[in-house]
NUDREN-292335 format. One record per residue (C-alpha): chain; x, y, z; residue number from 0. Coordinates in steps of 0.25 Angstrom, whole numbers. Layout:
N
  unit     c1     c2     c3  pos
     A      X      Y      Z  NUM
...
END
This chain:
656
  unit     c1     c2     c3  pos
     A     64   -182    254    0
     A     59   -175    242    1
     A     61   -182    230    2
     A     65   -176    217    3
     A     62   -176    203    4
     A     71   -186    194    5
     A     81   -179    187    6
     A     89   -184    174    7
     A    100   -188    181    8
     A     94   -199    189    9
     A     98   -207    179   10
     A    109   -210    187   11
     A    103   -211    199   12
     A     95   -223    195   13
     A     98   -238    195   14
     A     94   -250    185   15
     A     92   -263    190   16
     A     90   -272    181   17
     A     94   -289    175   18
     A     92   -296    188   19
     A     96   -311    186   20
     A     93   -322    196   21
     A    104   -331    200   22
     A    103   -347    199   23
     A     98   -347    212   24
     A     88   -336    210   25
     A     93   -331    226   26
     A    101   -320    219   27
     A    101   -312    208   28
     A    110   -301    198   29
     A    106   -288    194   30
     A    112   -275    187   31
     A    112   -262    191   32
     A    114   -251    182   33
     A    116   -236    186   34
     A    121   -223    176   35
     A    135   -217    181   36
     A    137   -202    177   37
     A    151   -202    180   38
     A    154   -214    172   39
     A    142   -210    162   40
     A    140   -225    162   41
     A    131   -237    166   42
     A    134   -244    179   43
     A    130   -255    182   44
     A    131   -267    192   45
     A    128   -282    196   46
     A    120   -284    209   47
     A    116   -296    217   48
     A    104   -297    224   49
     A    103   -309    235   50
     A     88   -313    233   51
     A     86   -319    246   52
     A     90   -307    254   53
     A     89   -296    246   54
     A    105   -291    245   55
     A    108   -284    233   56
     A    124   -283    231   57
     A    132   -276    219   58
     A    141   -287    213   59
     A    147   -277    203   60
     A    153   -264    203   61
     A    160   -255    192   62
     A    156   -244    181   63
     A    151   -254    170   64
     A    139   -262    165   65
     A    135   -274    170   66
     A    124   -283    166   67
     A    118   -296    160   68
     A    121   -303    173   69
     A    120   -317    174   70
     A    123   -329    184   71
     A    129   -341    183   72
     A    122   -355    183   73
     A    128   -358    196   74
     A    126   -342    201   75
     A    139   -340    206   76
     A    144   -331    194   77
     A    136   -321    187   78
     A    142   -316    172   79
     A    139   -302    168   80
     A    142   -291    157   81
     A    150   -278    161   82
     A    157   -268    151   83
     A    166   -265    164   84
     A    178   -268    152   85
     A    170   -260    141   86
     A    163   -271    135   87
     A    152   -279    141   88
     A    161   -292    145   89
     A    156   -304    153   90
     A    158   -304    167   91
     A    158   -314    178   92
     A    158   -313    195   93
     A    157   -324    206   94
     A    142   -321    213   95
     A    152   -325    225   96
     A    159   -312    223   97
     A    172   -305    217   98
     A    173   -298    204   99
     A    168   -299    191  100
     A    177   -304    179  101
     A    175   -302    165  102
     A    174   -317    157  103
     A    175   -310    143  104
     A    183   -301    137  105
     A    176   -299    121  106
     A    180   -288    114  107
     A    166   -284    110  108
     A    160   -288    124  109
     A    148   -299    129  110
     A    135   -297    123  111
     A    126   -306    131  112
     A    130   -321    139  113
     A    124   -334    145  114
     A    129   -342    156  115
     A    131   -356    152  116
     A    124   -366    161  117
     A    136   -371    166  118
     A    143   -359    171  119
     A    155   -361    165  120
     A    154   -354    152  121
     A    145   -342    148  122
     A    139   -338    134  123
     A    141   -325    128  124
     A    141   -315    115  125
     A    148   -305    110  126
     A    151   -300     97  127
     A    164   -304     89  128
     A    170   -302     75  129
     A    169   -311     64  130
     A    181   -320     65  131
     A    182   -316     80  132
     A    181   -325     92  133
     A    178   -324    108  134
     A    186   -317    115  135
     A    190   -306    107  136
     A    194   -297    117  137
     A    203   -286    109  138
     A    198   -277    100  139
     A    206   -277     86  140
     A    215   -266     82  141
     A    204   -256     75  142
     A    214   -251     66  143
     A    208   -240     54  144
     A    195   -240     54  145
     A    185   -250     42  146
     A    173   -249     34  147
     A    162   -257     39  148
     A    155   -265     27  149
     A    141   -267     32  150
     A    132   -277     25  151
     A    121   -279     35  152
     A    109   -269     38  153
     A    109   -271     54  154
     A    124   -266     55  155
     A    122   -255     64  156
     A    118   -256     80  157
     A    115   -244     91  158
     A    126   -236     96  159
     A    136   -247     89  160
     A    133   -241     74  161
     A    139   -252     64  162
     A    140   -264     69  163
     A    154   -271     64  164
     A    149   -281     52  165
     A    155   -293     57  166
     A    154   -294     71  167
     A    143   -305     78  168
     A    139   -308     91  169
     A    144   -321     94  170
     A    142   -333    107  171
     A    154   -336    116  172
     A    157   -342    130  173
     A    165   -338    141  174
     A    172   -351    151  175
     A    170   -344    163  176
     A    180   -350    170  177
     A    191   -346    159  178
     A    185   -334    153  179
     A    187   -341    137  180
     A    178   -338    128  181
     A    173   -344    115  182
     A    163   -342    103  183
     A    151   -351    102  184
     A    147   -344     88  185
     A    156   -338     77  186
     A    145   -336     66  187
     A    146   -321     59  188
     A    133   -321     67  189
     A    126   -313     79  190
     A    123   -324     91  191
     A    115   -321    104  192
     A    116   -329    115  193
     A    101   -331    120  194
     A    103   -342    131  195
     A    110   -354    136  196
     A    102   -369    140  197
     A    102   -374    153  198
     A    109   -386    150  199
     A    121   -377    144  200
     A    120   -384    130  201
     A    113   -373    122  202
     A    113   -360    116  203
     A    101   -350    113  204
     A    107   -339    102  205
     A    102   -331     91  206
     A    110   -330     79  207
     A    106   -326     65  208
     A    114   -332     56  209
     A    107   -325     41  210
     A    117   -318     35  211
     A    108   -307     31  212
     A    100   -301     43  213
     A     97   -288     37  214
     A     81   -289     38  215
     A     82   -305     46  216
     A     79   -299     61  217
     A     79   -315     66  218
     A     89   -321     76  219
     A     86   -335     77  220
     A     87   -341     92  221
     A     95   -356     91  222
     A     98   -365    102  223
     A    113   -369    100  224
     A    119   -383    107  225
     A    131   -377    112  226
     A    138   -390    109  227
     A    135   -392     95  228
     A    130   -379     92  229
     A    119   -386     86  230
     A    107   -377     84  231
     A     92   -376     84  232
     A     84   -364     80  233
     A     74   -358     91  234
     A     72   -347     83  235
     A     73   -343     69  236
     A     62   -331     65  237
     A     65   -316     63  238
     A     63   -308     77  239
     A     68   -304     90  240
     A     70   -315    101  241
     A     80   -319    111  242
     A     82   -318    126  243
     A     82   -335    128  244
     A     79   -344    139  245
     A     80   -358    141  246
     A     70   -363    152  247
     A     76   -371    163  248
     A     77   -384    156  249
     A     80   -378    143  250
     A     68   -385    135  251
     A     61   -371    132  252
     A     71   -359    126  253
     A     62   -346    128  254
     A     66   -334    120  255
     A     59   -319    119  256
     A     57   -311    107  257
     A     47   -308     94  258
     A     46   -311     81  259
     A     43   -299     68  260
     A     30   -299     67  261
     A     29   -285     71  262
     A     43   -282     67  263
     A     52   -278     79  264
     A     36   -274     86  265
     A     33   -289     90  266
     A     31   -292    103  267
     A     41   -303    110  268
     A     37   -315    115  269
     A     43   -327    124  270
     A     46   -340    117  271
     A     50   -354    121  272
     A     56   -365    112  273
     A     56   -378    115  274
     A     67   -386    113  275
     A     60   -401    116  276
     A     49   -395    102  277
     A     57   -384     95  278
     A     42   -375     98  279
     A     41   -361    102  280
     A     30   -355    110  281
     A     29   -341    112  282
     A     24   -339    126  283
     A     19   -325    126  284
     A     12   -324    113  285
     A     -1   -322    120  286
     A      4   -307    126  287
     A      3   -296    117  288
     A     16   -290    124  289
     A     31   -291    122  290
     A     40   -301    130  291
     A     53   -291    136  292
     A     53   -279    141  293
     A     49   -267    133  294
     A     49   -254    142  295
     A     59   -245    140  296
     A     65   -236    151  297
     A     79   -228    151  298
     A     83   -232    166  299
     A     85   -247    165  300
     A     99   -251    160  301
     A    104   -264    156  302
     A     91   -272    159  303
     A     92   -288    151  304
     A     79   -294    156  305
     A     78   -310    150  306
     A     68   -313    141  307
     A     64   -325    149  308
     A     66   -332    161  309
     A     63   -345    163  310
     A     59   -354    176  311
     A     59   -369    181  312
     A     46   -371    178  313
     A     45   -365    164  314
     A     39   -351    166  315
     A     44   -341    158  316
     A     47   -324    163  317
     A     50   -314    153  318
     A     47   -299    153  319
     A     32   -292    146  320
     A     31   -277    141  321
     A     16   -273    141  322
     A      9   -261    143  323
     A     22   -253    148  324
     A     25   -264    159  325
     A     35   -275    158  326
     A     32   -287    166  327
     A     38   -301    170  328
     A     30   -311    164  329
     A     32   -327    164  330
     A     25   -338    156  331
     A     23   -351    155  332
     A     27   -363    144  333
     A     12   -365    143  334
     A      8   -350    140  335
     A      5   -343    156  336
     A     11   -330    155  337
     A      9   -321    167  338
     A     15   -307    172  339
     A     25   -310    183  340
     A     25   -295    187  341
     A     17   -283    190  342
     A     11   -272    180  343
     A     19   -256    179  344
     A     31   -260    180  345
     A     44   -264    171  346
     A     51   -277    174  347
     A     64   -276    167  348
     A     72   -285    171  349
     A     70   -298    179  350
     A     72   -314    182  351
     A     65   -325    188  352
     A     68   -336    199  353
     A     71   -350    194  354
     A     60   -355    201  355
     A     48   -341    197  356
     A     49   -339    211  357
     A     52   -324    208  358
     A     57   -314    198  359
     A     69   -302    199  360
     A     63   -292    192  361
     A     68   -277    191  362
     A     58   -267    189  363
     A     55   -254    186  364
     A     44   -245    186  365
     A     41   -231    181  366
     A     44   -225    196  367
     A     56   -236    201  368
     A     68   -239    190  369
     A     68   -253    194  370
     A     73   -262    205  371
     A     74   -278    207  372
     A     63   -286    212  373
     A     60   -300    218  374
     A     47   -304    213  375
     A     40   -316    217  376
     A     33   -322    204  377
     A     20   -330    210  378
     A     16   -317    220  379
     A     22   -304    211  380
     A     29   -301    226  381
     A     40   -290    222  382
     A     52   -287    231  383
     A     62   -276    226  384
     A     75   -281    227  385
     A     84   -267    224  386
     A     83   -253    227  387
     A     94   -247    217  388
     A     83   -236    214  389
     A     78   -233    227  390
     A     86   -221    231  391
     A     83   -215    219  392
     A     67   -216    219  393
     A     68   -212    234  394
     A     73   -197    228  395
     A     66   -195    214  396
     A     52   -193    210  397
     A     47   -201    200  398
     A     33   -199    191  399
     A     24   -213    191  400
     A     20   -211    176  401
     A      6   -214    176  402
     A      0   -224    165  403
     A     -9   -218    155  404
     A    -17   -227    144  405
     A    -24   -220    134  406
     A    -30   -223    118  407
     A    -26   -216    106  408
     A    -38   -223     95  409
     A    -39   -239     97  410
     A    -25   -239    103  411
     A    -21   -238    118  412
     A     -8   -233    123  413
     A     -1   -234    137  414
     A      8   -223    142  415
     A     12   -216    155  416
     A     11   -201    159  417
     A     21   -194    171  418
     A     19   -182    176  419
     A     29   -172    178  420
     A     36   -173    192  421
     A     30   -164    201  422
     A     19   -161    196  423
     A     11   -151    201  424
     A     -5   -151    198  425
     A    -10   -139    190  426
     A      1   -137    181  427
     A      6   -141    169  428
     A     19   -149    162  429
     A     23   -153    150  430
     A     22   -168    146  431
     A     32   -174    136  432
     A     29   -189    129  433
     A     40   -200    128  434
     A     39   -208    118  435
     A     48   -222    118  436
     A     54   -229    107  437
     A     55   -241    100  438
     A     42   -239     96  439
     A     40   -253    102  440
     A     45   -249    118  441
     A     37   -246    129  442
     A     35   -239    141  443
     A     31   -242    154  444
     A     32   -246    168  445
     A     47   -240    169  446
     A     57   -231    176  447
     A     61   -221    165  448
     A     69   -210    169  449
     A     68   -200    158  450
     A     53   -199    159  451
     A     55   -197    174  452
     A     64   -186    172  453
     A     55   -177    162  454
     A     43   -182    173  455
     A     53   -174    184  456
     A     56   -162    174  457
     A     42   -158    175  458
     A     37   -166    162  459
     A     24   -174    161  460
     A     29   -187    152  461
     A     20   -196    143  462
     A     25   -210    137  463
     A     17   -218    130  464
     A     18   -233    123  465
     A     10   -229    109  466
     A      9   -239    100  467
     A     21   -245     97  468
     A     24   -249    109  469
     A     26   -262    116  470
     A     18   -268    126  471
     A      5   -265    121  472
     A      3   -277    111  473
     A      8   -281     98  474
     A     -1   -274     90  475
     A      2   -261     99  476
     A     16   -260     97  477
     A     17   -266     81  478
     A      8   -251     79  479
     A     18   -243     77  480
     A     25   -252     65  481
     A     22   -243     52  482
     A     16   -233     61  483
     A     26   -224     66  484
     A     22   -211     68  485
     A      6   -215     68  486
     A     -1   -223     79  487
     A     11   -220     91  488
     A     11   -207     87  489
     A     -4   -205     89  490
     A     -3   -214    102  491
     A      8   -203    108  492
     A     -1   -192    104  493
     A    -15   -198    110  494
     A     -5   -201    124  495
     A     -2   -187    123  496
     A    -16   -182    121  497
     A    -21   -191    132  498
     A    -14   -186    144  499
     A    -14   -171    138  500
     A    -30   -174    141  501
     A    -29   -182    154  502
     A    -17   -172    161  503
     A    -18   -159    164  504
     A     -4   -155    169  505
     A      4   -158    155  506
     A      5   -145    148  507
     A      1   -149    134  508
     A      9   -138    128  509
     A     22   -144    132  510
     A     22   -155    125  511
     A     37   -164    123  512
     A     39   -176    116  513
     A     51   -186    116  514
     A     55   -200    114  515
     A     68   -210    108  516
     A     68   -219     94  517
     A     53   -222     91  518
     A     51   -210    102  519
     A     60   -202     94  520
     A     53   -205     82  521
     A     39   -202     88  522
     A     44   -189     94  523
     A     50   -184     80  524
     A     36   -189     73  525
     A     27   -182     86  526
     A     35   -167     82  527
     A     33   -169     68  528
     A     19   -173     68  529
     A     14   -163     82  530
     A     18   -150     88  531
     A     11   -153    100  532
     A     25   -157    107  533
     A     32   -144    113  534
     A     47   -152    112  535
     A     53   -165    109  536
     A     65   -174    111  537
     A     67   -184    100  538
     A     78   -196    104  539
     A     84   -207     95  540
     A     73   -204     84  541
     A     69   -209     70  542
     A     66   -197     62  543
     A     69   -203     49  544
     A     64   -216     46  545
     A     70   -215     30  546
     A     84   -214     37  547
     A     82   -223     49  548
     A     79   -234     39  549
     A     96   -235     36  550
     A    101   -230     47  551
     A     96   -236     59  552
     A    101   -250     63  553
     A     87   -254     64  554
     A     82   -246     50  555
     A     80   -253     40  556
     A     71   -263     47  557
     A     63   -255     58  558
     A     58   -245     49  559
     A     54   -260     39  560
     A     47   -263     55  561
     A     40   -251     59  562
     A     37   -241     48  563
     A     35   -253     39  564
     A     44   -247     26  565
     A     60   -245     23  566
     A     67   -238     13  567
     A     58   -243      1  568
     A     46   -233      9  569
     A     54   -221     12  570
     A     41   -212     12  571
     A     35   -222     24  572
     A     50   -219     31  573
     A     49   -205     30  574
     A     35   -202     31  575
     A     37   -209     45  576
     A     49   -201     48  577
     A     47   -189     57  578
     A     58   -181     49  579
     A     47   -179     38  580
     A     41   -174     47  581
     A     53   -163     54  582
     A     45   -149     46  583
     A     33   -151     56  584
     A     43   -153     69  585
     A     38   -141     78  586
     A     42   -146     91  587
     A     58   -143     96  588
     A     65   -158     96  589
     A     75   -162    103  590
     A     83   -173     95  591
     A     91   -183    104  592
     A     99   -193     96  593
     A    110   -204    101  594
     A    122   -204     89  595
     A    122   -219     90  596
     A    110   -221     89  597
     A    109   -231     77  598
     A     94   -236     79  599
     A     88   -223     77  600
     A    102   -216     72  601
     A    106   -202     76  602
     A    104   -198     59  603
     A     88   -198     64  604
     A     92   -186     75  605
     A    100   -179     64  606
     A     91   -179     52  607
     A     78   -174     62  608
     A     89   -162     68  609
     A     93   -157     54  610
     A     80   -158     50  611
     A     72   -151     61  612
     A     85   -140     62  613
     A     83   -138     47  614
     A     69   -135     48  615
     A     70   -125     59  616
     A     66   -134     70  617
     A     70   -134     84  618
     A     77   -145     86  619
     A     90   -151     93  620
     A    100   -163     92  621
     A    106   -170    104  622
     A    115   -180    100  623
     A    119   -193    111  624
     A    134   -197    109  625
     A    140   -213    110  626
     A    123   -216    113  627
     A    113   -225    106  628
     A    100   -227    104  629
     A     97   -230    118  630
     A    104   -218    124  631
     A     93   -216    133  632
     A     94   -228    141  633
     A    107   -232    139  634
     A    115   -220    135  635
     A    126   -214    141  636
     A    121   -208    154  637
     A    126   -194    152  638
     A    118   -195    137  639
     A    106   -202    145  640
     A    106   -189    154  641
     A    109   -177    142  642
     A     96   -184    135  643
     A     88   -182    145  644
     A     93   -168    148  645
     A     91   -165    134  646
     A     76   -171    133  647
     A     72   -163    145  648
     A     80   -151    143  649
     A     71   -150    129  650
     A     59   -152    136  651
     A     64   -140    145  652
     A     66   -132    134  653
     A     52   -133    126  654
     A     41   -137    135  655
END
């Protein structure tokens, strides 16, 4: 049978695996899967069970709803999940036995995140309540005529959401699973995280920053709370980023992920372990130059909560690396072994590992396969696929292998991969458009990604590069970009482009496009204002004025401090970095793509380039995205999901 070309629409023909969990046992295991409904225009997704000694894979939850977060109980004859199925994510429990799920909390603002207890009989939890208000608060008060909002904090506004309400915290609770009370643990006009929960069922992990003023203090302390007393001891007190906890098996070492600020936001993450007999903390993988976690970014993998760490019997310690586009399963040891658990190309998003390190679940994707479950024995590297969810799929389509390219722009060597057009025929010529991802500090890699897979099948070459900025090629690689923007990435992005206009006679270097999202977005405005060698461009979520951005993003005030190095005090350094100043030189016709609630980079960024551009006689237009946020692409409303692309290649159509 001959296979076709993949089309925008297979978006709903694919399937994400992801978040497999291994039961006590380790003889069975839980995972989700995630599909995108057209008739619902919604997000299904279901629990399945997969008996590891012979392979059956059953469906153990049905309905047009999310699911996730699942986890067994210590005894693994329950599992607990999250579902929205009564519009807000609730915590849900079933027999492993069988019969149907029920829900064990009803909170008027929904469960963020929970923890078994030990035990089994209770189960930790948060959620966010009112000042004053107490677990369960299950009925929304009377809204009544509507009421300013004081704000007094800089960090008041979040994505999609907009203004957060002033005095509402994220707080702890427990739910008696045989009764279904719940009550508070914390009360303080605080935000709490639950991190984790000992083995012995006497203590706490959370994070809570109790200054008042947090306006520029970016720390949340981790504490390890005796549930009994609630008496407290500091693991963690020092500004950064670090979470995802775990106790080892006999709860003398507490290992935790994360980064300091010494490059800002930029700083790679590392694995820690505190130990409670010394109070002494050792970071593990200070001798990598990569980040801890996963860093690829795709826009087919939905709900994917891969642990920071997972710990075995004898101490080893697994957690996830991101390096030169790959993202690996890596363990170490207490006396500083690390070694890769997993193979090169490929990206392991998702995964657990057997009490005893016999063998890990991973799921896996690469850029030909969306990604399936696997058995992976740890001392051989032996692999057995577990699922097939994506099988009859691949069996229809044609996909392009990218092929990785590795080139130098001056002192500096960059990574990227280079498809060509489906059906390529040798001889003739196609046009070649770069993506360009955001963050600045993503990366791309050895991933399924759909929308370069569709402009591969509409007859478009396709060139994505990780220039510097980037994760995964060392510190010093991805801190470059700080105070740079514009500058060395820029030059990277042009020096790819040169490279495989040289090496690649088929790409028409006459039909040039260009588009990208956030930092991309950025890139793609400053690359029109600053060349004419791009025939058309697509910009999406973008920054186009720094002076503005600085108040009106949720991040502002502090990202444009991190990464151009200056604030409202150096308005000339804002706006000499802001491609706006540079509108009167835009030759190239630019499409603008812009979600309204979109508070990182805010839809006011989108205007201002559109009136501009228009004004000046430019050819320009304006699509807005309705009820979407920053992450519309990967987690937008699937009709959205599909008109972007429509729109992105319907632009290409037009001008090259």
């Amino acid at each position: 049978m001959d296979k076709r070309c993949v089309t925008i629409d297979d978006l709903f023909e694919t399937k994400s695996v992801t978040n497999p969990v291994l039961a006590p046992n380790d003889q069975e295991a839980v995972f989700t899967v995630t599909e995108l409904n057209r008739v619902d225009n919604a997000y299904h997704s279901a629990i399945h069970h997969i008996d590891l000694q012979t392979g059956d894979v059953t469906r153990w939850t049905y309905g047009k709803q999310r699911v996730g977060a699942t986890k067994w109980s210590p005894d693994g004859k329950q599992v607990a999940f999250l579902s929205n199925r009564s519009g807000t994510d609730q915590l849900y429990m079933m027999q492993t036995a069988g019969g149907e799920a029920y829900a064990l909390t009803d909170c008027k603002k929904g469960i963020d995140s929970f923890e078994w207890s030990p035990c089994g009989k209770k189960i930790w939890f948060t959620g966010k309540l009112t000042t004053g208000e107490t677990f369960p608060i299950t009925v929304e008060k009377q809204k009544g005529f509507p009421k300013p909002i004081r704000v007094t904090k800089m960090k008041y506004k979040e994505d999609f959401i907009g203004v957060l309400p002033p005095d509402e915290y994220t707080q702890i609770g427990y739910v008696d699973v045989a009764t279904c009370n719940v009550c508070n643990f914390t009360k303080e006009p605080f935000d709490h995280s639950l991190e984790a929960v000992s083995h012995d069922g006497k203590h706490l992990v959370i994070g809570v920053n109790r200054n008042k003023q947090t306006d520029h203090d970016f720390s949340v302390p981790l504490v390890l709370v005796e549930i009994e007393t609630k008496k407290e001891t500091v693991i963690l007190d020092e500004p950064g980023y670090f979470g995802q906890v775990a106790f080892s098996a006999d709860d003398r070492y507490i290992a935790y992920t994360g980064y300091d600020l010494t490059f800002q936001n930029v700083t790679q993450a590392d694995v820690f372990v505190y130990d409670q007999t010394n109070g002494q903390t050792m970071n593990l993988t200070a001798g990598i130059d990569a980040p801890v976690g996963d860093e690829s970014i795709s826009d087919h993998l939905q709900q994917t909560i891969a642990p920071g760490v997972v710990w075995t019997e004898d101490e080893q310690l697994y957690f996830q690396l991101s390096s030169m586009g790959e993202v690996r399963l890596y363990a170490a040891t207490l006396d500083g072994a690390i070694y890769p658990a997993t193979g090169e190309e490929e990206h392991v998003y998702g995964y657990d590992v057997a009490t005893d390190a016999e063998f890990a679940l991973l799921t896996v994707s690469t850029m030909t396969n969306p990604g399936e479950l696997y058995r992976q024995t740890i001392a051989t590297g032996e692999r057995t696929k577990l699922t097939s969810f994506n099988e009859g799929w691949l069996k229809k389509v044609e996909l392009v292998e990218p092929e990785t390219i590795h080139y130098s722009n001056g002192n500096t060597d960059i990574q990227g991969w280079l498809m060509k057009p489906a059906k390529c025929t040798a001889g003739q010529t196609y046009p070649l458009i770069v993506e360009i991802h955001g963050g600045p500090h993503a990366m791309y890699g050895y991933t399924y990604f759909h929308e370069m897979q569709v402009l591969a099948a509409q007859g478009y070459g396709v060139l994505y590069l990780n220039p510097r900025g980037s994760h995964g090629y060392s510190q010093a690689f991805v801190d470059a970009v700080r105070g740079d923007y514009g500058g060395g990435g820029y030059e990277d992005i042009m020096a790819g482009l040169d490279e495989v206009l040289k090496t690649e006679d088929w790409i028409d270097e006459t039909r040039l496009g260009v588009t990208g999202g956030s930092y991309g977005g950025f890139m793609t405005n400053w690359i029109v204002g600053h060349t004419n060698r791009f025939k058309a461009a697509v910009t999406q979520r973008s920054i186009s004025n720094w002076v503005s951005f600085f108040g009106v993003s949720n991040i502002g005030y502090y990202f444009t401090d991190w990464h151009l190095k200056a604030g409202m005090t150096d308005v000339d350094t804002l706006w000499k970095q802001s491609p706006l100043k540079y509108a009167e030189n835009i030759d190239t016709p630019l499409l603008i793509l812009h979600a309204e609630r979109d508070f990182v980079c805010p839809i006011e960024q989108a205007e201002q380039l559109f009136i501009t551009l228009k004004d000046l006689g430019k050819e320009t237009e304006f699509v807005r995205f309705p009820e979407s946020d920053h992450n519309m692409s990967r987690t937008g409303k699937p009709n959205l999901r599909i008109a972007r692309l429509e729109e992105i290649t319907g632009w290409f159509t037009r001008y090259l």
